[in-house]
Every structure is written in structure tokens, then in C-alpha cells.
C-alpha positions in Angstrom: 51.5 -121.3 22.4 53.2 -122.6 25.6 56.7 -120.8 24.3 54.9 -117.3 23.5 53.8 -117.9 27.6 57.3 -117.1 28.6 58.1 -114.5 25.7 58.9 -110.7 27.4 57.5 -107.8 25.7 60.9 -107.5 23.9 60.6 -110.6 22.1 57.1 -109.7 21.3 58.0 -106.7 19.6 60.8 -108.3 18.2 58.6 -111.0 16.7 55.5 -108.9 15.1 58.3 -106.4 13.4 59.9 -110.2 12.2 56.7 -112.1 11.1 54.5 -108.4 9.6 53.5 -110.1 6.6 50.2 -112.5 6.1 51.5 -115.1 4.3 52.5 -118.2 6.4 56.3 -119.7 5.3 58.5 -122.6 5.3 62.0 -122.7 6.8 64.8 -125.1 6.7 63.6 -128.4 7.2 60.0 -127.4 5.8 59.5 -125.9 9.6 56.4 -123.9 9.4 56.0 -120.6 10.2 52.2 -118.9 10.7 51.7 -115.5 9.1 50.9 -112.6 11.3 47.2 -113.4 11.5 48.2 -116.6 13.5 50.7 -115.1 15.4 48.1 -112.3 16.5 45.7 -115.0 17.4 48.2 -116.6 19.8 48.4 -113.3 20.7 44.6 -112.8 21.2 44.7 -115.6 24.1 47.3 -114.3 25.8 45.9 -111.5 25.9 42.5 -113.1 27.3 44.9 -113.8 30.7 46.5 -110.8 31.0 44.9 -107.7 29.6 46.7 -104.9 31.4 50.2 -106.2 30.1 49.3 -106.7 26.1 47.0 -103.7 26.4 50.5 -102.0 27.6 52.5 -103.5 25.1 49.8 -102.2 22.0 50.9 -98.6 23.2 54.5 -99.1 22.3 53.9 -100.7 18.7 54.4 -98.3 15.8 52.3 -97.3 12.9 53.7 -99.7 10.4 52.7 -102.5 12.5 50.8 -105.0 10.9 47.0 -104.8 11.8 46.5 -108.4 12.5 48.8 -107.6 15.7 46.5 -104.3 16.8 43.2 -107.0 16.4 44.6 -109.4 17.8 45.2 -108.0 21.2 42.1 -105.4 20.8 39.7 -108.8 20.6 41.5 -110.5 23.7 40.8 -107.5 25.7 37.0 -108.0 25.1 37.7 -111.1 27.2 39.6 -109.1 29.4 38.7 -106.3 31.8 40.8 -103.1 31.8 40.5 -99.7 34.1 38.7 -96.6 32.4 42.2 -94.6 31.4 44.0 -97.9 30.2 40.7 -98.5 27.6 40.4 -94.6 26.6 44.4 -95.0 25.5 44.1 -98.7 23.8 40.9 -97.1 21.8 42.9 -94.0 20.8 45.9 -95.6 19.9 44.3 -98.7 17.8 42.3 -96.2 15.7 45.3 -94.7 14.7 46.2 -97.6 12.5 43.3 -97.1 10.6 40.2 -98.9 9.6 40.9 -102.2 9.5 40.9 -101.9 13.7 37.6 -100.1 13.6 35.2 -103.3 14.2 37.5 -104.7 16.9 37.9 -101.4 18.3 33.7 -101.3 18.3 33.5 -104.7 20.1 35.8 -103.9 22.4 33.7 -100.8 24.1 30.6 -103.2 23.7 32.5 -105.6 26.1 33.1 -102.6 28.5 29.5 -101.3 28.6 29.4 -101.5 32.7 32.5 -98.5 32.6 31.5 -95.1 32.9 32.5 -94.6 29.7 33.2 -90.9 28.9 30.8 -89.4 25.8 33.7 -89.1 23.3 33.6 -92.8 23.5 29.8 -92.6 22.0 31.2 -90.5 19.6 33.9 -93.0 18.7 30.9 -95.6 17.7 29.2 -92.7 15.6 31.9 -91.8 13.8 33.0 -95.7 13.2 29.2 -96.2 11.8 29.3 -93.1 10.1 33.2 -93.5 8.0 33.5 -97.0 8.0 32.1 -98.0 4.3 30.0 -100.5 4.3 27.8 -102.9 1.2 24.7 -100.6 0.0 23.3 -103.7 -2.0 21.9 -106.7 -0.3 20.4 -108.0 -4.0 23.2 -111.2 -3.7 21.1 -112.1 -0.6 18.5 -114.7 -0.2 15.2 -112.6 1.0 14.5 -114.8 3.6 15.5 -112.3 6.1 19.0 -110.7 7.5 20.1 -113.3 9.7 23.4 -111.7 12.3 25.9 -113.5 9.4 24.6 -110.7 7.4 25.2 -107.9 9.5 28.5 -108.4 10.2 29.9 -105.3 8.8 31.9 -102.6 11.2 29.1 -99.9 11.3 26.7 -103.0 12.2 29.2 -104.1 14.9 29.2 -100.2 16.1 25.3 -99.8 15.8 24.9 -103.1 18.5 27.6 -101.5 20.7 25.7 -98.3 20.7 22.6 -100.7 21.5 24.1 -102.0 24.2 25.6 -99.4 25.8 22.2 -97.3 25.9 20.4 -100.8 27.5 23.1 -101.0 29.6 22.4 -96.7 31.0 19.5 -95.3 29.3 21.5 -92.0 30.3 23.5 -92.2 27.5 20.5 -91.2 24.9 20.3 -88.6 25.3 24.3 -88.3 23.8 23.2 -90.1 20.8 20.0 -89.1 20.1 20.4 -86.8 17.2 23.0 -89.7 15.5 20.6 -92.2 15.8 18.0 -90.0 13.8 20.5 -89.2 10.9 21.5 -92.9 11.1 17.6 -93.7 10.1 18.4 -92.4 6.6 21.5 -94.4 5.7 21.8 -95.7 2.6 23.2 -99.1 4.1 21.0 -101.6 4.7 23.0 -103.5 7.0 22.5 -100.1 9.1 19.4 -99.4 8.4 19.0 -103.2 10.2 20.6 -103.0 13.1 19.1 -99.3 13.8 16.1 -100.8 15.3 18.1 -103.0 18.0 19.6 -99.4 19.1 16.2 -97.5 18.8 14.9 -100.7 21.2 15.8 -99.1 24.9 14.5 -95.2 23.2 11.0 -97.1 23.6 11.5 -96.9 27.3 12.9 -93.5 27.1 11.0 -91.8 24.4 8.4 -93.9 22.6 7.0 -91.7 20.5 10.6 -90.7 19.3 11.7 -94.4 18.7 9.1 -94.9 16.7 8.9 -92.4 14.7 13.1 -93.4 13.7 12.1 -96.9 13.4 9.5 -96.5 10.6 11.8 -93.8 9.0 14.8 -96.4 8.8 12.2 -99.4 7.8 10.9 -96.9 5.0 11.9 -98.1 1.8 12.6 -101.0 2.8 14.3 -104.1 0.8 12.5 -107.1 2.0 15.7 -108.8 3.6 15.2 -105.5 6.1 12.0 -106.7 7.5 13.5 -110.1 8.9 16.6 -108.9 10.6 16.2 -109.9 13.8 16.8 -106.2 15.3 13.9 -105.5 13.4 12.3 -108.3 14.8 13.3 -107.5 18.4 12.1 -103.7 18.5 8.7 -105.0 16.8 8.4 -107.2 19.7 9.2 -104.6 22.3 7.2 -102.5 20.6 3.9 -105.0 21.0 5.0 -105.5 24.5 4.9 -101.7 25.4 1.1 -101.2 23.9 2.9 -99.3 20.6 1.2 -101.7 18.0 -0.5 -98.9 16.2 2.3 -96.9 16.1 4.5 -100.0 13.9 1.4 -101.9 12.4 2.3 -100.1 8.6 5.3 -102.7 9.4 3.3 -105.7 10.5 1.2 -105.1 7.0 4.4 -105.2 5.0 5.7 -108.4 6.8 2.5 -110.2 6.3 2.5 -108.7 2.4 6.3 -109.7 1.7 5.9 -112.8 0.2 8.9 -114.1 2.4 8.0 -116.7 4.8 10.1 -116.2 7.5 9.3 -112.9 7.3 5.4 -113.1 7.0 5.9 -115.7 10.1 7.1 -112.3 12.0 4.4 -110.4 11.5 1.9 -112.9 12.2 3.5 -113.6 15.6 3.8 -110.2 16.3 0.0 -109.4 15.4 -1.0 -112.2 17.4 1.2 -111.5 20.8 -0.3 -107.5 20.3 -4.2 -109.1 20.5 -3.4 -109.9 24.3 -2.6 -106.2 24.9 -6.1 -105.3 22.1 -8.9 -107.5 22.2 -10.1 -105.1 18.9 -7.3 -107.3 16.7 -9.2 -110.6 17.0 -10.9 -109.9 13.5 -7.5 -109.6 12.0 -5.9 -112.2 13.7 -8.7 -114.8 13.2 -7.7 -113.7 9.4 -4.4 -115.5 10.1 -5.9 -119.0 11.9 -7.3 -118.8 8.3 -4.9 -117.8 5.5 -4.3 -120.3 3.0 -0.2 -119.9 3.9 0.5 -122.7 6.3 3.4 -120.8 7.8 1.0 -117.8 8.7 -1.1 -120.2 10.3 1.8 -122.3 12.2 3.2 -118.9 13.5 0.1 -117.0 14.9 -1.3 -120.5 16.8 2.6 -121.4 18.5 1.6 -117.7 20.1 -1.4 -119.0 21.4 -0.1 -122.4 22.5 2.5 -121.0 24.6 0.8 -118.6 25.9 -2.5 -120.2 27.5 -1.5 -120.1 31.0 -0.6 -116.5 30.5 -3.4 -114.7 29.7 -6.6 -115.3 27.6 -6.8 -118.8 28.2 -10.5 -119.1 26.5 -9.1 -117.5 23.4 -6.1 -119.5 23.7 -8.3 -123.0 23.8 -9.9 -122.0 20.7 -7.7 -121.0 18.3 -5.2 -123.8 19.3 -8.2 -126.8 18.7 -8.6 -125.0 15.4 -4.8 -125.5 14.9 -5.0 -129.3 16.2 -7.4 -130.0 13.0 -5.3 -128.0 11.0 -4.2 -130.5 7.6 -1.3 -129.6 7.5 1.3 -131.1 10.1 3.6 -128.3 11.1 0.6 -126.2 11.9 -1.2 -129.1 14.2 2.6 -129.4 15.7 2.7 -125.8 16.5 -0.6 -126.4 18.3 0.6 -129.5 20.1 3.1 -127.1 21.8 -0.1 -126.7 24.2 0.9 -129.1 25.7 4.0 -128.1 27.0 2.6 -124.9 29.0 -0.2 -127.3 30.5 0.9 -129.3 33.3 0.1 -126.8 36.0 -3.3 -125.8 34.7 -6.8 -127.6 35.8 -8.2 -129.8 33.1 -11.5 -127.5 33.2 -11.6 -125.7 30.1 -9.7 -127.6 28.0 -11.9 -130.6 27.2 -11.7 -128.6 23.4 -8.3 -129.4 23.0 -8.5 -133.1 24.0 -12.0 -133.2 21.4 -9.6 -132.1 18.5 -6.6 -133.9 18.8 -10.1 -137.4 18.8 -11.7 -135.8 16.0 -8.2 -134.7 13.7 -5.1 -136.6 12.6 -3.0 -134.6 15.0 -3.2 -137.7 17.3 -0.4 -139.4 15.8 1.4 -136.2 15.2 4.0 -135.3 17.5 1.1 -133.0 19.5 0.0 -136.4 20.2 2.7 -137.5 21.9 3.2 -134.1 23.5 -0.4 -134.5 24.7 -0.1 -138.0 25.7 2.9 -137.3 28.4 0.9 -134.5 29.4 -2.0 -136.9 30.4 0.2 -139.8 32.0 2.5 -137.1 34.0 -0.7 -134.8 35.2 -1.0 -135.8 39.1 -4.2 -134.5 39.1 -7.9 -136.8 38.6 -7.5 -137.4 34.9 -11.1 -137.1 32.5 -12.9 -139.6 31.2 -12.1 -137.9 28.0 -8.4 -139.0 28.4 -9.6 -142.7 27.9 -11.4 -141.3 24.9 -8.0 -140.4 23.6 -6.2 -143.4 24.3 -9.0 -145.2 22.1 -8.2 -143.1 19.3 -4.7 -143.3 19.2 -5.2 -147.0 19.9 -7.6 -146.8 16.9 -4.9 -145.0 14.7 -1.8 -146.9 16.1 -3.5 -150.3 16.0 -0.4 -153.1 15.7 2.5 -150.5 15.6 2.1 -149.9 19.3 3.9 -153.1 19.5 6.9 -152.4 17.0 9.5 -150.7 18.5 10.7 -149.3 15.1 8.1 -146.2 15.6 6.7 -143.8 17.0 3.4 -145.5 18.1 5.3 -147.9 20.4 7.5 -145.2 22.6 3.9 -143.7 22.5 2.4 -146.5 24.1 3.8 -146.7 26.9 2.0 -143.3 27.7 -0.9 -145.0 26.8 -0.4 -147.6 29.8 0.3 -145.4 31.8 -3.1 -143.4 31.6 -5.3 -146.4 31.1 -4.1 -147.9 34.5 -5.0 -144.4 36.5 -8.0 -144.3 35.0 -9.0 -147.5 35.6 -7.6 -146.9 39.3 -9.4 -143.4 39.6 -12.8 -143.8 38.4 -15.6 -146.6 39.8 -17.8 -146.0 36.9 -18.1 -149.8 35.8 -18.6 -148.6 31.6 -15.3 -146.7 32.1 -13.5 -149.3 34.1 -14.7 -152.0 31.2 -13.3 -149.9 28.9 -10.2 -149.4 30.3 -10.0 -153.3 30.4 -10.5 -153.5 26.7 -7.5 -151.1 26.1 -5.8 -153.2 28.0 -6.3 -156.2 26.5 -5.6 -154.4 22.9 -2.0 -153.6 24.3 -1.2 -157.0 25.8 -2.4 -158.4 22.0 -0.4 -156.2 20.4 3.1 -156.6 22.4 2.7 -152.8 23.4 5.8 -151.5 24.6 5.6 -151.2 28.9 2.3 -152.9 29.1 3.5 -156.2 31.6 5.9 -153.8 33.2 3.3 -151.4 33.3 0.7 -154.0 34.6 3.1 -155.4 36.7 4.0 -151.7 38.8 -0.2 -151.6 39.5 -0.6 -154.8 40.7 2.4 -153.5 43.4 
């Protein structure tokens, strides 16, 4: 790397016409030699720190150079910004060597989407999706959803440059329009998935029109389809822009896939669209309930994040229902509550303090979430906080004191609360009480309690 610094464009040439095959070699004295795909990735970071000279040198190689070479300085200018004419004549000149350039090629006008690109440049991406073969059968996939490793074929790579380009100047639609409609009938899947990401900035433009091309390219669907997460992110735009109805036939097939990841979708995505229709409470009460844990775990985390948002009666309800839950990644999910919290008043949410007493989800981790949340509030805690201590204290009992678990990190929570509330209420019951937890923790060895004890008496 620090000699190909001081190497002219001469020796450059000189080198990629020397070193044009793939396979790496040995010289005299075993000395070894990369193959061009290391010597274009050298290449690659030099390019990175000067664009507009390797971009230069790319116009002078000839046909028979190898690829690697072409990539290699095509991906460092996506680190690399070059003027509008340079990028048109690095584009024209790298498709020339044919489709092995194509996805670089793609990536590169992705990383250029602030230019005013000229339309032919759109049509560059269309014709890259539309030539550049890609697999038809995802069958060797898991179906637990197309994560982005999945989609990593060029007309995928094209499709999100298209999408970004059209979120980046909602002008260019208009260009594209008709391409994305014929692109909704694609026999690739790995199309067919990344269509939505493109269709995402049409529901700003023309909802009714990116709509109707969603649920055309989802249409037929394999399940792996349903949980690629440009699916995902148009159904959450979607929700967001009061289009539920219009993509709920979706939503049913998520729930209905038999793919957890991909029923988890739907069910946060039928939740998050009951903020925006009060009229989907039946259905998503349906959810709190289904007998798959998952369903549950994803359609409460909604309302646990969102309870200082909007609905915040709503939200207390279903989430004490997830704090009971029995199983512990749903009463988690819940506990995430307890994050959003810390600016709200306690009134209102005495429910969520009642079932984390009343569940198991007090030793959970939504116990400890909700035990920080009590000891960092600065505002007049409850007497139903001490009610909490006393049943973790009940469920902890010696481990508060053994520094191997849980309980004892806990603890010092614990001492923390008891001492405010022992400061901030004259009740004599409630100050006795907070003596006995006291007491408890000093028998026990709890973790903080005489540094704890020793802060109040300051």
C-alpha cells in the first residue's frame, strides 16, 4: 500500500495489464504476489483519497482489462465525490465491460444521489434491474424472513439506488414510475423484495398508486417475501400515513405465515396502526391474547414504548397485562415501560406498579428496569413503590446479599427507594415499614445498604 502511494498512472496501467489474472503467485524467494482482486482493492483506497485522478485513469483502461480493476476503482469512488460530467463518463465507460461492473456501477450513483443526476442515469438503474439475471428460487432459504445478506444481488443493489434517489428528489418519480409498475411483476424474489423500499417515498407522492404496486409485488408471495425488511419499512410507512386498510390483506398474511419473525411484523404493525384507528382494538386485543408468545411480546413492546406518545390509558393496560404475562420475553417486552417513563407523572400508572406485585415479572429484568425507574424519579415517589420493594424483597429474600446475581445489583435500587420514602412521607405505618426493609437488607448483607445508609444520615 505505501509504494502504490507513489505509483504514476503509467505504472498503474503497467501493473493491472501485468497482474490481469485472479490467482495470487509466488516469485523467487516464495515473494508473494496478490491476484488482481487484491491489487484492485489497494486500488479501491487510493481511490477513496483521490477520486478525480483514478476516476481519470478508469477512462484510459481497455476492454480486456480485468474487472476486478474497473470495481475496484468504481467502489472507491462511492467514498469519493466526483463532478456531474466526470460520473456520467466513469458510468458509461465501466458498463462497457460488461456485467460483472453492473452492481458497483449501481452503488456508485446511490452514493451520488445529492447530484442532479440526468434521467438516463435512472434509466441506467432500470436497465441494470431489468438485464442483470438474478436467483428466481429462494427455497435454499431459511423462511424466517429476507434479511439485506439475502438481497444482495445487482438488480437488488439497483432497486435501493432507485430508492434512494426518489427519497433523496421525489421529482424523479415521475421518471420511473411506469418501471417500477412492471418491476411489481418480476419473477425474482429478491426484486420483488426490495420493490417496496422503492415504492416507500410514492406513498408521499401518490398513495393510492404505491399501494396498489406494493400489493401487486407482495402477491404470490413466498413467505421469505413478507419479512424483508423493505417490506417491512413500506408497511410501516404505510401505518404511519393512515393507509392500513389499503395493506391489511398483508398484515393478515404475516400474522398467518407461520414464521415468527414474520408474524412479529405484522403484529407490530397492527398494533402501531390502532393509534391512527381506535376501530382495531378488537383485533389487536386478539393479539395480547394469542397463544404465540412472540405475537404477544411484539404487539405489547408497541405499547410499552409508546405510552408517553399517545394513548397512554390504552397503553397502561395492555402493558400490566404483558407484566403478568407467563412467559418471560413477553413480561420483558413489557418492562420496556419503563424506559419511556421517567418524564411522566406517576398518576395513571399505579396498574403497572400492581402487576409487576401481583406477577413474577418482579425479578424479571422489567423489574429491574422498573426498579431504576423508581430510585432515579426526582419526583414524590408512591406508597406503592414501598409496596414493590416488599415484593422483590419477598422474592429476592438472601440473594440480595450475594453479589453473584441479579438480586444484589438490584438491591441497591432497593436502598435507594426505601430511604426517600422513608425521607418523603410522615405517615408513621409507612415510615415503620420502611424501617423493616431496612432492617431485612442490613440482615441480609444487601449490596449498598451502609453506604447507602451512610449518604442519608449526611
Amino acid at each position: 500500500m505505501e509504494r502504490a502511494q507513489f505509483m504514476s498512472d503509467a505504472q498503474w496501467r503497467k501493473a493491472i495489464a501485468t497482474h490481469c489474472r485472479d490467482e495470487s503467485s509466488f516469485g523467487p524467494g516464495l515473494k508473494y504476489t496478490g491476484g488482481a482482486g487484491s491489487q484492485a482493492d489497494v486500488l479501491a483506497k487510493l481511490t477513496e483519497q483521490n477520486g478525480e485522478r483514478f476516476a481519470r485513469l478508469l477512462l484510459t483502461l481497455p476492454g480486456s482489462t480485468n474487472t476486478s480493476y474497473v470495481n475496484g476503482i468504481v467502489r472507491g469512488l462511492t467514498k469519493s465525490q466526483v463532478d456531474l460530467q466526470t460520473l456520467e463518463k466513469v458510468i458509461d465507460h465501466s458498463l462497457a465491460f460488461g456485467p460483472d461492473v453492473a452492481d458497483a456501477v449501481a452503488r456508485l450513483l446511490e452514493a451520488h444521489t445529492g447530484l442532479d443526476l440526468p434521467a438516463r442515469l435512472l434509466d441506467v438503474l432500470v436497465s441494470i434491474i431489468d438485464h442483470t439475471p438474478g436467483p428466481v428460487d429462494l427455497t435454499d432459504l431459511e423462511p424466517v424472513g429476507l434479511e439485506w445478506s439475502a438481497l444482495h444481488t445487482t438488480p437488488a443493489a439497483a432497486l435501493h439506488a432507485l430508492w434512494n434517489l426518489i427519497a433523496e428528489d421525489s421529482a424523479r418519480f415521475d421518471h420511473v414510475r411506469s418501471a417500477l409498475e412492471e418491476l411489481a411483476k418480476d419473477s425474482r424474489p429478491a426484486v420483488r423484495a426490495t420493490l417496496p423500499g422503492a415504492l416507500t417515498p410514492a406513498l408521499y407522492i401518490d398513495p393510492d398508486y404505491a399501494t396498489r404496486v406494493f400489493n401487486e409485488a407482495v402477491e404470490g408471495h413466498p413467505p421469505q417475501l413478507l419479512g424483508s425488511p423493505p417490506v417491512e419499512f413500506f408497511v410501516g410507512h404505510a401505518v404511519r400515513r393512515g393507509r392500513f386498510a389499503d395493506i391489511d390483506p398483508v398484515i393478515t398474511s404475516m400474522l398467518a405465515s407461520g414464521v415468527d419473525d414474520i408474524c412479529k411484523i405484522g403484529a407490530r404493525h397492527l398494533a402501531l396502526a390502532s393509534f391512527h384507528d381506535e376501530a382495531l382494538d378488537d383485533r389487536v386485543d386478539k393479539l395480547i391474547g394469542d397463544p404465540r408468545p412472540t405475537v404477544r411480546e411484539a404487539a405489547i413492546e408497541v405499547f410499552a414504548r409508546s405510552i408517553a406518545v399517545a394513548r397512554k390509558e390504552r397503553c397502561v393496560a395492555v402493558v400490566a397485562t404483558g407484566l403478568k404475562d407467563s412467559v418471560k420475553e413477553v413480561r420483558e417486552a413489557a418492562g420496556q415501560v419503563f424506559h419511556e417513563t421517567p418524564s411522566l407523572p406517576f398518576d395513571g400508572l399505579s396498574p403497572l406498579l400492581t402487576a409487576l406485585i401481583e406477577g413474577a415479572a418482579i425479578t424479571d429484568h422489567a423489574g429491574t428496569m422498573a426498579l431504576h425507574w423508581l430510585a432515579i424519579s426526582r419526583r414524590r415517589l408512591p406508597v406503592l413503590a414501598l409496596d414493590v420493594c416488599e415484593a422483590f424483597m419477598a422474592a429476592a429474600g438472601k440473594d440480595v446479599g450475594d453479589i453473584r446475581t441479579h438480586a444484589s445489583a438490584d438491591s441497591r435500587e432497593i436502598v435507594r427507594i426505601v430511604l426517600r420514602l422513608h425521607g418523603q412521607h410522615s405517615d408513621p405505618a409507612v415510615r415503620d415499614r420502611c424501617l423493616d426493609l431496612v432492617d431485612q437488607l442490613l440482615l441480609h448483607r444487601a449490596h449498598g445498604i451502609e453506604q447507602g445508609l451512610e449518604e442519608h444520615d449526611h
